[in-house]
N, CA, C and O of each residue as an XYZ file, in Angstrom:
240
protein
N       0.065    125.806    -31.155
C       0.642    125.228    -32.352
C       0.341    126.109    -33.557
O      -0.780    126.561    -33.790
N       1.297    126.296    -34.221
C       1.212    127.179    -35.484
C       0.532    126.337    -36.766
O       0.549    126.869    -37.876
N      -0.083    124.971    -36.583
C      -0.548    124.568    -37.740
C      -0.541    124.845    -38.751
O      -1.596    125.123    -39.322
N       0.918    124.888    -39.515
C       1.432    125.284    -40.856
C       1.289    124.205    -41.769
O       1.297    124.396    -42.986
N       1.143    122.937    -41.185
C       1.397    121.918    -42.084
C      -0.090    121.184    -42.936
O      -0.516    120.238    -42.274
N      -0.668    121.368    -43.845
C      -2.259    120.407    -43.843
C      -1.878    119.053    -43.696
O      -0.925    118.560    -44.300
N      -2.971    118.138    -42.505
C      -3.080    117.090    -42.514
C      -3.425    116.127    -44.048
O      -4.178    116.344    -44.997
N      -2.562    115.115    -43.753
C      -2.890    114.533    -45.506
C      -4.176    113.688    -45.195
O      -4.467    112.862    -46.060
N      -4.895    113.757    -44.223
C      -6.160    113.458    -43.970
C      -7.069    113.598    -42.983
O      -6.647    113.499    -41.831
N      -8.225    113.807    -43.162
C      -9.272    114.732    -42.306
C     -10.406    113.784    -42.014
O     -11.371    113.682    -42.771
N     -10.284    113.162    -41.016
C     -11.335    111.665    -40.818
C     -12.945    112.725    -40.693
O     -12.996    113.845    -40.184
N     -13.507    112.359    -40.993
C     -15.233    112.763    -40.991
C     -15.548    112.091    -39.700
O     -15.525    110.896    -39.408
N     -15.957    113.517    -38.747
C     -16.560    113.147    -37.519
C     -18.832    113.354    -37.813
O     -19.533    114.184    -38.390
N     -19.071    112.258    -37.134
C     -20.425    112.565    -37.034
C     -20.654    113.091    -36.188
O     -21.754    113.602    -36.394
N     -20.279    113.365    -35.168
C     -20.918    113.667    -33.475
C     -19.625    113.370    -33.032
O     -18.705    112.648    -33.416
N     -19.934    114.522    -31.652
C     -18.647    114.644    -30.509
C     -18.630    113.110    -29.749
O     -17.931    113.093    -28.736
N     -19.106    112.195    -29.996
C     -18.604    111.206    -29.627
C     -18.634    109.846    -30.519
O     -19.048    108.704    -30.322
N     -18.101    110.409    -31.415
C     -18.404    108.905    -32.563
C     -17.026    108.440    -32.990
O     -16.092    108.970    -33.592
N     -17.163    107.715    -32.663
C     -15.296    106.722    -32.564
C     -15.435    105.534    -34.088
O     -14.826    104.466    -34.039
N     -16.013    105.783    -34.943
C     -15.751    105.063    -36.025
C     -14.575    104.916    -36.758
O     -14.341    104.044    -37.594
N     -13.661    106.064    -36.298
C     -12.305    105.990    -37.079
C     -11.946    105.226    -35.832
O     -10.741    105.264    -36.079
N     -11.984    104.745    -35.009
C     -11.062    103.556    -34.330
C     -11.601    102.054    -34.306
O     -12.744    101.677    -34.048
N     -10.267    101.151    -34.709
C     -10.794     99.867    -34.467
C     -11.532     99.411    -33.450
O     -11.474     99.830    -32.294
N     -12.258     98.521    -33.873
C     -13.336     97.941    -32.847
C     -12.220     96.889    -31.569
O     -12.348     96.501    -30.408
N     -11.238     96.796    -32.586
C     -10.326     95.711    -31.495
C     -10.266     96.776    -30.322
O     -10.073     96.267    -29.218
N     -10.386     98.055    -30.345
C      -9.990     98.951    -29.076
C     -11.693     99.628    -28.656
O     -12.111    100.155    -27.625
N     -12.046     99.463    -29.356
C     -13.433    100.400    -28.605
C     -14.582     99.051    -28.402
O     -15.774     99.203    -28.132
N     -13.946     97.844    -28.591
C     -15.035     96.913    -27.681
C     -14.245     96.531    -26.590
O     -14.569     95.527    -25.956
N     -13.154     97.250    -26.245
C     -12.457     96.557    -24.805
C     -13.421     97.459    -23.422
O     -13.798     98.598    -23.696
N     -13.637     97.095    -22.526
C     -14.021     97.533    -21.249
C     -13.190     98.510    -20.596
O     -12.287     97.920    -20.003
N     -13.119     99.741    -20.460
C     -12.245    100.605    -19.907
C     -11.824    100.142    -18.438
O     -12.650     99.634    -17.679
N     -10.644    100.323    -18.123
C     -10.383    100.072    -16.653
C      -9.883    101.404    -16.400
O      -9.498    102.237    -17.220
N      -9.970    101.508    -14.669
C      -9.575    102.407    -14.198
C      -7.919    102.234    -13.835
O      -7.350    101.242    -13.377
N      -7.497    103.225    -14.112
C      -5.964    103.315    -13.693
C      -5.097    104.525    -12.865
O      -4.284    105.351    -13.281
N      -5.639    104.255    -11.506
C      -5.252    105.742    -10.985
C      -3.872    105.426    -10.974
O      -3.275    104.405    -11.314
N      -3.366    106.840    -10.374
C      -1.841    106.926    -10.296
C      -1.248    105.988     -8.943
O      -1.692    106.092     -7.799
N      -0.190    105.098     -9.352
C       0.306    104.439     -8.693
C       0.954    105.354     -6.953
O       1.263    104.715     -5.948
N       1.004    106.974     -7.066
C       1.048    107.356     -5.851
C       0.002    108.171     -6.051
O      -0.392    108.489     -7.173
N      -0.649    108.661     -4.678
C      -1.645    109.613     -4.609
C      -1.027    111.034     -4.527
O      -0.104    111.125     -3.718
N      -1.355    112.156     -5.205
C      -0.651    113.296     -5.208
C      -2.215    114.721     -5.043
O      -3.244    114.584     -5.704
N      -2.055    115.618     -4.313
C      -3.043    116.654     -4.579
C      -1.967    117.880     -5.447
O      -0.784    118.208     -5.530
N      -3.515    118.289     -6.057
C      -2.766    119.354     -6.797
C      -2.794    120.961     -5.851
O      -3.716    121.236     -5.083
N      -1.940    121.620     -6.035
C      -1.696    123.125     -5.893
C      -2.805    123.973     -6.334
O      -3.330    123.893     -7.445
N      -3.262    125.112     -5.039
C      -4.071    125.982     -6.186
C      -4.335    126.474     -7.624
O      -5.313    126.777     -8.308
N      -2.855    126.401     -7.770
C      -2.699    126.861     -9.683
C      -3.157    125.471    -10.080
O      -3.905    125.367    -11.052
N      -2.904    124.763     -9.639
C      -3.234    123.525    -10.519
C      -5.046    123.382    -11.056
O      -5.731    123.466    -12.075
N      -5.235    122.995     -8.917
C      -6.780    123.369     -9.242
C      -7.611    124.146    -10.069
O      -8.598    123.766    -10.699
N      -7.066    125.390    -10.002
C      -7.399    126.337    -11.345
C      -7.571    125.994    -12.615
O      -8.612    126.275    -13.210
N      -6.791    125.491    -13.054
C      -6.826    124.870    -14.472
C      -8.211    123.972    -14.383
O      -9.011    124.104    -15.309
N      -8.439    123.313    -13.599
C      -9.827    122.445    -13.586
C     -10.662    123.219    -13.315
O     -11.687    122.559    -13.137
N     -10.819    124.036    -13.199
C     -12.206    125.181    -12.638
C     -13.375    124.933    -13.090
O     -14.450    124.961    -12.491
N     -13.071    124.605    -14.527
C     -14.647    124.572    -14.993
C     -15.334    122.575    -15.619
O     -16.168    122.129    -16.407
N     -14.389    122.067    -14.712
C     -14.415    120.132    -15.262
C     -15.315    120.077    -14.601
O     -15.687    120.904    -13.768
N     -15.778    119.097    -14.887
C     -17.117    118.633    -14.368
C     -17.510    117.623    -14.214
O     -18.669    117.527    -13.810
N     -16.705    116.381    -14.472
C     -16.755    115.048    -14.652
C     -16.055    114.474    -13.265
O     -14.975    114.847    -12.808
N     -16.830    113.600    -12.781
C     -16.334    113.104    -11.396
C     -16.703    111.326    -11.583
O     -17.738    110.867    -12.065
N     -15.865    110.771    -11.202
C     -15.853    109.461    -11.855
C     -16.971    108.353    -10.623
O     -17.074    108.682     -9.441
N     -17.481    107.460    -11.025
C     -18.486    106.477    -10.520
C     -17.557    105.710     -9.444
O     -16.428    105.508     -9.892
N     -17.713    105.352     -8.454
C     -16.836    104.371     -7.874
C     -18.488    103.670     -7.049
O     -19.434    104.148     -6.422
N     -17.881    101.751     -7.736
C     -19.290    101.404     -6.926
C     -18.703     99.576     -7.387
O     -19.381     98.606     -7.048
């Protein structure tokens, strides 16, 4: 993106995970899981792109 345009506002982050700019009506809900309604694997190129993720989800 050529980001030519300035945002007409710049929310103040405290920390890489601080969600104060979102309503509480959405960040006190319980996340659910929502896999994809078909199961699909990805392609080597695909895999690639994930090379360096690292997050593998809890199932319990």
């Amino acid at each position: 993106l050529a980001k030519k345009v300035k945002p007409p506002f710049l929310p103040k982050i405290k920390e890489s995970v601080d969600v104060s700019n979102f309503d509480s009506e959405f960040t006190s809900l319980q996340p659910i899981l929502s896999p994809p309604p078909v199961s699909c694997s990805l392609s080597p190129e695909q895999q690639e792109a994930f090379a360096d993720f690292d997050f593998s989800a809890l199932h319990g």
